[in-house]
C-alpha positions as CSV (number, residue, x, y, z in Angstrom):
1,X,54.9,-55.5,-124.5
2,X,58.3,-54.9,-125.9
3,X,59.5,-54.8,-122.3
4,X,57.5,-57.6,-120.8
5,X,58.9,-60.1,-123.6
6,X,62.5,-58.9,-122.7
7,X,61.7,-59.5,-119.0
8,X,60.7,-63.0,-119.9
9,X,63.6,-63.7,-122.0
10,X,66.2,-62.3,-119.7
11,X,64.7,-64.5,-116.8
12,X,64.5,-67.4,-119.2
13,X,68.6,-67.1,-119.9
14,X,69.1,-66.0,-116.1
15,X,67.8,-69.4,-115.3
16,X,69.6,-71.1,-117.8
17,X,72.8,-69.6,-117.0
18,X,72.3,-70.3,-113.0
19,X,71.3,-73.8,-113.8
20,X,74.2,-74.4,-115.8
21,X,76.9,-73.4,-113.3
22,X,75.5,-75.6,-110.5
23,X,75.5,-78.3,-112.5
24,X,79.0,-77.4,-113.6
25,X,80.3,-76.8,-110.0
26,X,78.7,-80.1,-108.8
27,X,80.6,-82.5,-111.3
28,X,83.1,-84.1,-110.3
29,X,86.9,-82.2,-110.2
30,X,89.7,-85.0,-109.7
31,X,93.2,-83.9,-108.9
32,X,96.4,-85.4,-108.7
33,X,99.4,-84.9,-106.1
34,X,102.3,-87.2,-105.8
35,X,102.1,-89.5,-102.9
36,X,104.6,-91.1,-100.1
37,X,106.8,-93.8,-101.5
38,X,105.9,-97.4,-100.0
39,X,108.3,-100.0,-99.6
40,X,106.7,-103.4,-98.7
41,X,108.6,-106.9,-97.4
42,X,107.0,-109.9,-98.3
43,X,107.8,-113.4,-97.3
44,X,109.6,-116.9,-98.6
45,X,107.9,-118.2,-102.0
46,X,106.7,-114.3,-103.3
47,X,108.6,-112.9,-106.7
48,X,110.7,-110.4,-104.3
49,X,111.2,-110.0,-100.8
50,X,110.9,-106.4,-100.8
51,X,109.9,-103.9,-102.9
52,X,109.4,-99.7,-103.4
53,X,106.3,-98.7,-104.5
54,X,105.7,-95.1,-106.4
55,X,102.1,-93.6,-106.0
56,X,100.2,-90.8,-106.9
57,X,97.3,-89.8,-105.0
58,X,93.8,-89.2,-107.2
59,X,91.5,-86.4,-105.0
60,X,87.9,-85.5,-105.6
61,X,87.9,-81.8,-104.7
62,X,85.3,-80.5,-102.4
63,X,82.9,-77.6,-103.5
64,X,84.3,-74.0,-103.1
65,X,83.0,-72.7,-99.5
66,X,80.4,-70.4,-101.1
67,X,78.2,-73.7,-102.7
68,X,79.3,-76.1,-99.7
69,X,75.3,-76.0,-99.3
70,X,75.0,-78.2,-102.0
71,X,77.2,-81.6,-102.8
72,X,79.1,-82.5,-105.3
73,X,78.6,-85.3,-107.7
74,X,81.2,-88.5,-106.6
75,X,83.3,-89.9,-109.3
76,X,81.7,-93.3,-110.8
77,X,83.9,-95.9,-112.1
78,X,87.1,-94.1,-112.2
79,X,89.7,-95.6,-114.1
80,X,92.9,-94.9,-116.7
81,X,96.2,-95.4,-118.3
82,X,99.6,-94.4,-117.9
83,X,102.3,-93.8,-120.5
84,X,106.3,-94.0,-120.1
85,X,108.4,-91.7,-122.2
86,X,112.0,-91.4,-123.2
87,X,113.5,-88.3,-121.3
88,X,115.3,-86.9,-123.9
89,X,112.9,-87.1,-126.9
90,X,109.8,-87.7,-125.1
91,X,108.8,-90.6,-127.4
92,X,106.7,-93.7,-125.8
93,X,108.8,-96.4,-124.6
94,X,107.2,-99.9,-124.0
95,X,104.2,-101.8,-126.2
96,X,101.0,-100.1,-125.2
97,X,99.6,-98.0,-122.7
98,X,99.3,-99.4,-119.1
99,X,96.2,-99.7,-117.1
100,X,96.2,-97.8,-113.5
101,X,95.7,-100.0,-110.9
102,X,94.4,-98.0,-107.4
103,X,96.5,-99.5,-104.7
104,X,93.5,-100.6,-102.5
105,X,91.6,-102.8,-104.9
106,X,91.5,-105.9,-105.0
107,X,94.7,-108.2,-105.9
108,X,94.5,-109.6,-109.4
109,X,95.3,-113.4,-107.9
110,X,93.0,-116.8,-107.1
111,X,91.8,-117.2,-103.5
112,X,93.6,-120.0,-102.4
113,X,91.5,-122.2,-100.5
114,X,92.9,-124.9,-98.1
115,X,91.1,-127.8,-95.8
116,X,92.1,-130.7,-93.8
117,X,92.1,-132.9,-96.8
118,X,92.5,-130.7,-100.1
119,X,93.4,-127.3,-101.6
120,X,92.6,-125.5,-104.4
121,X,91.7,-121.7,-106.1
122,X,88.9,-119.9,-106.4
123,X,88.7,-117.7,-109.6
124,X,86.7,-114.2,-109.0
125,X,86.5,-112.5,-112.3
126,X,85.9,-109.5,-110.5
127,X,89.6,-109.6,-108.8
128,X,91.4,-111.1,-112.3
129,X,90.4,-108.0,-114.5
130,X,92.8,-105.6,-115.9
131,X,91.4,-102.8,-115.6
132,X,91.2,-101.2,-111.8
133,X,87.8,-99.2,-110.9
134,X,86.7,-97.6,-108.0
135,X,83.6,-94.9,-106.6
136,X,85.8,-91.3,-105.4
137,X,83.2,-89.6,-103.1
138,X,84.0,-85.4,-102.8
139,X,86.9,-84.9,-100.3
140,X,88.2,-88.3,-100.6
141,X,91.6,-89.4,-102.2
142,X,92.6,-92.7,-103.4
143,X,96.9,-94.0,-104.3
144,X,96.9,-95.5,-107.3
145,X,100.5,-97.1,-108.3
146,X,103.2,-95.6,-111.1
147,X,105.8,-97.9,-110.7
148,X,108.1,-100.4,-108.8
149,X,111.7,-101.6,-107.7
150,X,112.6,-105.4,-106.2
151,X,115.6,-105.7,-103.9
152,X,118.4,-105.0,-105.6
153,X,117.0,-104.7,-109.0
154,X,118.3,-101.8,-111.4
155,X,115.5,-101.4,-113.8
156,X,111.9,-100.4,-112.5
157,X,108.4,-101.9,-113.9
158,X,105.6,-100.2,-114.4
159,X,102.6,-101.4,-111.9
160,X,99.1,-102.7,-112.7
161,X,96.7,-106.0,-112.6
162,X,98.5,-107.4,-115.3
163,X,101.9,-107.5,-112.9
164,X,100.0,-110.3,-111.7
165,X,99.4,-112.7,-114.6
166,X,102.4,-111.9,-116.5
167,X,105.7,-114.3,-116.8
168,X,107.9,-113.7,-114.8
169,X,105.3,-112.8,-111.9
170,X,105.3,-108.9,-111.2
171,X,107.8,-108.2,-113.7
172,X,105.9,-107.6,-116.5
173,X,108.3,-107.2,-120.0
174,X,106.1,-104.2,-121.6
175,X,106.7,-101.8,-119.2
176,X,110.4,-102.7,-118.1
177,X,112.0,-99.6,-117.7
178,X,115.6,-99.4,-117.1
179,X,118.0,-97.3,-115.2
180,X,117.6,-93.9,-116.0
181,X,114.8,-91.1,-116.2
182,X,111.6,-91.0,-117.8
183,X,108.4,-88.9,-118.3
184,X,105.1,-90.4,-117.1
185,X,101.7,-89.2,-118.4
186,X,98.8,-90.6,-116.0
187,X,95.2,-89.9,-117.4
188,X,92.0,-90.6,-115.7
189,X,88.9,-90.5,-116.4
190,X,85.4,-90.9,-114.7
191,X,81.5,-90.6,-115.3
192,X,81.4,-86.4,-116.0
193,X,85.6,-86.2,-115.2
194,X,88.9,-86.3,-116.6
195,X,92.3,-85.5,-115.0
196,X,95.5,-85.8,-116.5
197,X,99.0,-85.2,-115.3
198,X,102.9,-85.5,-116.5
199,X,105.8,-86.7,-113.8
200,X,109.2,-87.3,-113.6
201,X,110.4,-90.7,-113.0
202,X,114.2,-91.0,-111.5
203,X,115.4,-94.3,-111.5
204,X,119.2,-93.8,-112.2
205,X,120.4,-94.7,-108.5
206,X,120.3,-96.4,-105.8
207,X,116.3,-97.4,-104.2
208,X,116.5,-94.7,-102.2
209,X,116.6,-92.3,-105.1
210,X,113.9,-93.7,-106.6
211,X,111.2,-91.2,-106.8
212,X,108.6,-89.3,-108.8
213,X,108.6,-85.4,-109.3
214,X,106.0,-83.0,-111.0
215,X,107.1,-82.4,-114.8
216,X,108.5,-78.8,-115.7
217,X,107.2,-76.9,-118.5
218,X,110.0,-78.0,-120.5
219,X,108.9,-81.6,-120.0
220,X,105.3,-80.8,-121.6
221,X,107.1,-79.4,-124.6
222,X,108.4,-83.0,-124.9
223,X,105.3,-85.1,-124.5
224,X,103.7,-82.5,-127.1
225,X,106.9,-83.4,-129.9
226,X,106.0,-86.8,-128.6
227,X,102.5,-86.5,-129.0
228,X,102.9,-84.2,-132.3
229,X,106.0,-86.7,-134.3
230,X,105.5,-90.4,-132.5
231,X,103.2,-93.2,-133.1
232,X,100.8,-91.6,-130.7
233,X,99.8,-89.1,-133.2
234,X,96.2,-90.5,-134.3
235,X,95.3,-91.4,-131.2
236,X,95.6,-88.3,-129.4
237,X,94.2,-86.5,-132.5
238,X,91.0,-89.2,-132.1
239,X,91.1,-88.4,-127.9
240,X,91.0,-84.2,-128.5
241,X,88.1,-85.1,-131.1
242,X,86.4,-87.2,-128.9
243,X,86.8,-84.6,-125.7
244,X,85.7,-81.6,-128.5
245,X,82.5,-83.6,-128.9
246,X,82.3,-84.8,-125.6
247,X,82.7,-81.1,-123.9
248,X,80.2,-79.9,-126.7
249,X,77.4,-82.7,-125.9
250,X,77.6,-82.5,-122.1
251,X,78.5,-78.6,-121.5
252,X,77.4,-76.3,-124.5
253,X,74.5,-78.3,-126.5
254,X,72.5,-78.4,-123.0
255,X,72.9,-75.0,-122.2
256,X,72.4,-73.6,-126.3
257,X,69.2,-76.1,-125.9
258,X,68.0,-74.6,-122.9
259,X,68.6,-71.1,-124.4
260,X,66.9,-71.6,-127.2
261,X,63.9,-73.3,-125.7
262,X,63.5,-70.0,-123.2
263,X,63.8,-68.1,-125.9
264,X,61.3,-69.7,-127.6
265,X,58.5,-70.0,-124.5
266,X,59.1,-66.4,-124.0
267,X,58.1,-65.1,-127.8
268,X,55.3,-67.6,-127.4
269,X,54.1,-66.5,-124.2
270,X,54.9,-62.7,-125.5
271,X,52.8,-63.2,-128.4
272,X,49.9,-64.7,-127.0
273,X,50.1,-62.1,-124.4
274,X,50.5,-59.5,-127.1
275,X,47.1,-61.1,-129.0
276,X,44.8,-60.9,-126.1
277,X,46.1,-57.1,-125.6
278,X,44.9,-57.0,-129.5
279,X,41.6,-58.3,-128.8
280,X,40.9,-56.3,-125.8
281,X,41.9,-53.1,-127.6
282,X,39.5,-53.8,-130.4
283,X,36.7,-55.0,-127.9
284,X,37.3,-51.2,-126.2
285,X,37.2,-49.7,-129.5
286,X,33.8,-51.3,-130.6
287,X,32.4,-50.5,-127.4
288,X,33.4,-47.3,-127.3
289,X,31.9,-46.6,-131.1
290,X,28.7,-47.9,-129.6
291,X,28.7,-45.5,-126.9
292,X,29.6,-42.5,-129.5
293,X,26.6,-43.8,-131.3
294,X,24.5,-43.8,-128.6
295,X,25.5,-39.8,-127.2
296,X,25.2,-38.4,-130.9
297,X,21.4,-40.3,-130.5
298,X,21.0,-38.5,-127.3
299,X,22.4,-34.7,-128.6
300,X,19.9,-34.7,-131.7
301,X,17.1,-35.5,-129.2
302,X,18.5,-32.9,-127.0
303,X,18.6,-30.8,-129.8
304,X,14.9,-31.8,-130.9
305,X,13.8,-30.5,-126.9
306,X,15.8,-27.6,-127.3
307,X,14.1,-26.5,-130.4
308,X,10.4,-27.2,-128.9
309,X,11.5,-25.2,-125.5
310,X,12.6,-22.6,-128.0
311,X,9.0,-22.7,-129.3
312,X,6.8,-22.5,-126.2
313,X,9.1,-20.3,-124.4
314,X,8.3,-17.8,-128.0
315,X,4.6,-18.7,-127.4
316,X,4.7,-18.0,-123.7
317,X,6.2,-14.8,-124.2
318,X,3.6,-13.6,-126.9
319,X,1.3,-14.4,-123.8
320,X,2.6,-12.1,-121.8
321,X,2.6,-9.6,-124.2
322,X,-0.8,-10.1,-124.6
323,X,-1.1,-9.7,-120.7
324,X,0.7,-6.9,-120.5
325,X,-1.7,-4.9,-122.8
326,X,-4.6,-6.4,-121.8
327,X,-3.4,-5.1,-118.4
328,X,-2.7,-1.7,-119.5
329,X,-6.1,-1.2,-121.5
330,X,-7.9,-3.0,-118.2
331,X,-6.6,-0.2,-115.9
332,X,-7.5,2.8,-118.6
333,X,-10.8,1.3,-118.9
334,X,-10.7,0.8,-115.0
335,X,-9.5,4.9,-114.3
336,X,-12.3,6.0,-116.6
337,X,-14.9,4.1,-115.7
338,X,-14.3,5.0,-111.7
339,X,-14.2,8.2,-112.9
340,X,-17.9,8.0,-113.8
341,X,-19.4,6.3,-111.6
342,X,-18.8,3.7,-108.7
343,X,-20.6,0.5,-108.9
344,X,-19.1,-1.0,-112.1
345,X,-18.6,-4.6,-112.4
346,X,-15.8,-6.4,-114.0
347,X,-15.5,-10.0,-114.8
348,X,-13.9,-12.8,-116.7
349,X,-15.8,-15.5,-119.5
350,X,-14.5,-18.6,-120.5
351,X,-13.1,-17.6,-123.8
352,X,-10.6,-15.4,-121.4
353,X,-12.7,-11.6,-122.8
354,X,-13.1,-8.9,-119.5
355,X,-16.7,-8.0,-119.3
356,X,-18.7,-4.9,-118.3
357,X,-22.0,-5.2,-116.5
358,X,-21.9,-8.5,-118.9
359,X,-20.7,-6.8,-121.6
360,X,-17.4,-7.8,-123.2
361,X,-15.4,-4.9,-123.8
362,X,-11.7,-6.5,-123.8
363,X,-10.4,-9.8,-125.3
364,X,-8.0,-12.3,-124.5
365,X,-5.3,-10.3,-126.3
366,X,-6.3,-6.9,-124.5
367,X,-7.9,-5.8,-127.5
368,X,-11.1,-3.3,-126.9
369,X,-14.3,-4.6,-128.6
370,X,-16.1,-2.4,-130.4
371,X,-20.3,-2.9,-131.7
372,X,-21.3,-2.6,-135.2
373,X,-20.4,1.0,-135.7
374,X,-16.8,1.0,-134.7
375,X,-17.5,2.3,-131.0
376,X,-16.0,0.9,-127.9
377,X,-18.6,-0.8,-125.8
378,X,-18.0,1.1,-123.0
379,X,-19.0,4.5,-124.5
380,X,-22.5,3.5,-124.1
């Protein structure tokens, strides 16, 4: 029983466990890689007439080769912020965080409409939002922007929707960063996902030079003083809480859950398996006290016969004592009366007595008769 529960058990948490790490190797893994540099020209009446773009690219990693049999989940409504930091001291520069805006959505500007005989906008509040979303299917990748340079401009502006609705148009104030180098901390995060990664902007030359690397280990140690000693403090203490409790709900109270139900089904289904081995113990038991019953009935009468064979085989063999003499004493009778004479005859009553010319002379037992004065019959 011990063992069967155990079985159960260990199957139960088997599942579990198996369970559990598809579902973990079928969410969603983003990655980030820095991305090719775009410069763009635009045309008379735009806010510059050329520009350099930074991006980074966002990739949904395929499943490892071993679990390519199954897919993995795409990314739903990916979006995030960005942060600039001081080089030095790795504190926040600008007003707030800045949304990410992917490079192929939508442009945050009115559809200009135009007929033979008027003009005017359209306003899609899907396009003037300013947040950026988009679905990342497994094996895809997707730029989203960092920041950007105008013709000849020295500073650099961080890049998002709001670039588009700000004053002066695409130079938005917050996230004017000027000539120099700073830290960049992009975060995304999706439906089951969240990626986060730390550049280094340059943008202490000419446009050429500007450009994003990877950030060194000595970089993190700034964005944690940053993150430890700057006004971002409470907010990254609320954001581990919240990943803590987020990690906790979707990864480990499932699985404990699961666990503990298993466990649970299997000392239920172990007990009641352990109770009908109970019963059908005691059922044997009772049925084999009946059958005891019933043998020890059948020995005393076994006993009983026993005792009566005892008895008639004592009687038979009185009987053939009896024989035996009545044998002998018929064959001395026999001897003497041939002896005297030859035409004697011999024969049997019904009370079992050997008689002489009609005369009994020997009983049942082989015992000789005798008359009234003590003399054998066959004397006279």
């Amino acid at each position: 029983m011990f063992e069967v529960a155990i079985g159960i058990i260990g199957g139960a948490i088997v599942a579990i466990v198996i369970t559990v790490t598809v579902e973990m190797q079928r969410r969603p893994r983003l990655r980030m890689r820095i991305g090719d540099a775009a410069t763009v020209t635009y045309g008379e009446g735009s806010p510059a007439s050329m520009a350099k773009y930074l991006h980074v690219d966002l990739v949904n990693e395929e499943l490892p080769w071993p679990f390519r049999w199954m897919c993995r989940n795409a990314a739903l409504q990916c979006h995030g912020r960005i942060t600039f930091h001081y080089f030095d001291d790795g504190a926040m520069c600008g007003a707030a965080d800045m949304p990410i805006r992917f490079s192929r959505s939508p442009e945050a500007i009115p559809l200009q409409i135009r007929g033979s005989n008027f003009s005017g906008v359209l306003v899609d509040p899907d396009r003037l939002t300013p947040d950026s979303r988009i679905d990342l299917y497994p094996g895809e990748c997707t730029p989203f922007d960092i920041a950007v340079r105008f013709d000849s401009d020295a500073e650099c502006y961080g890049w998002s929707n709001l670039n588009y609705l700000c004053s002066p148009p695409w130079r938005h104030p917050d996230w004017k960063l000027e000539p120099g180098r700073y830290l960049v901390e992009a975060t995304i995060k999706s439906s089951g996902a969240m990626c986060r990664m730390r550049f280094r902007l340059f943008n202490d030359g000419s446009t050429n030079s500007f450009r994003l690397e990877e950030a060194l280990p000595a970089d993190q140690i700034r964005f944690n003083q940053a993150d430890l000693f700057g006004k971002r403090h409470s907010e990254v203490q609320v954001r581990s809480r919240s990943r803590f409790y987020r990690t906790l709900r979707d990864a480990w109270l499932p699985g404990v859950v699961c666990t503990l139900l298993g466990v649970g089904l299997g000392w239920w289904i172990s007990f009641k398996d352990t109770q009908t081995q109970i019963r059908s113990l005691h059922e044997t038991g009772q049925s084999l006290s009946n059958q005891n019953e019933m043998l020890r009935d059948q020995n005393t009468m076994l006993q009983g016969q026993t005792a009566m064979l005892h008895d008639q085989n004592g009687t038979l063999l009185s009987h053939s004592a009896a024989l035996t003499r009545q044998a002998d004493t018929l064959a001395s009778i026999l001897r003497t009366v041939a002896a005297a004479r030859h035409d004697a005859k011999l024969a049997l009553d019904r009370q079992g007595n050997i008689t002489f010319e009609g005369k009994p002379i020997l009983d049942s037992k082989g015992k000789l008769l005798t008359d009234d004065r003590g003399h054998a019959i066959t004397t006279d």
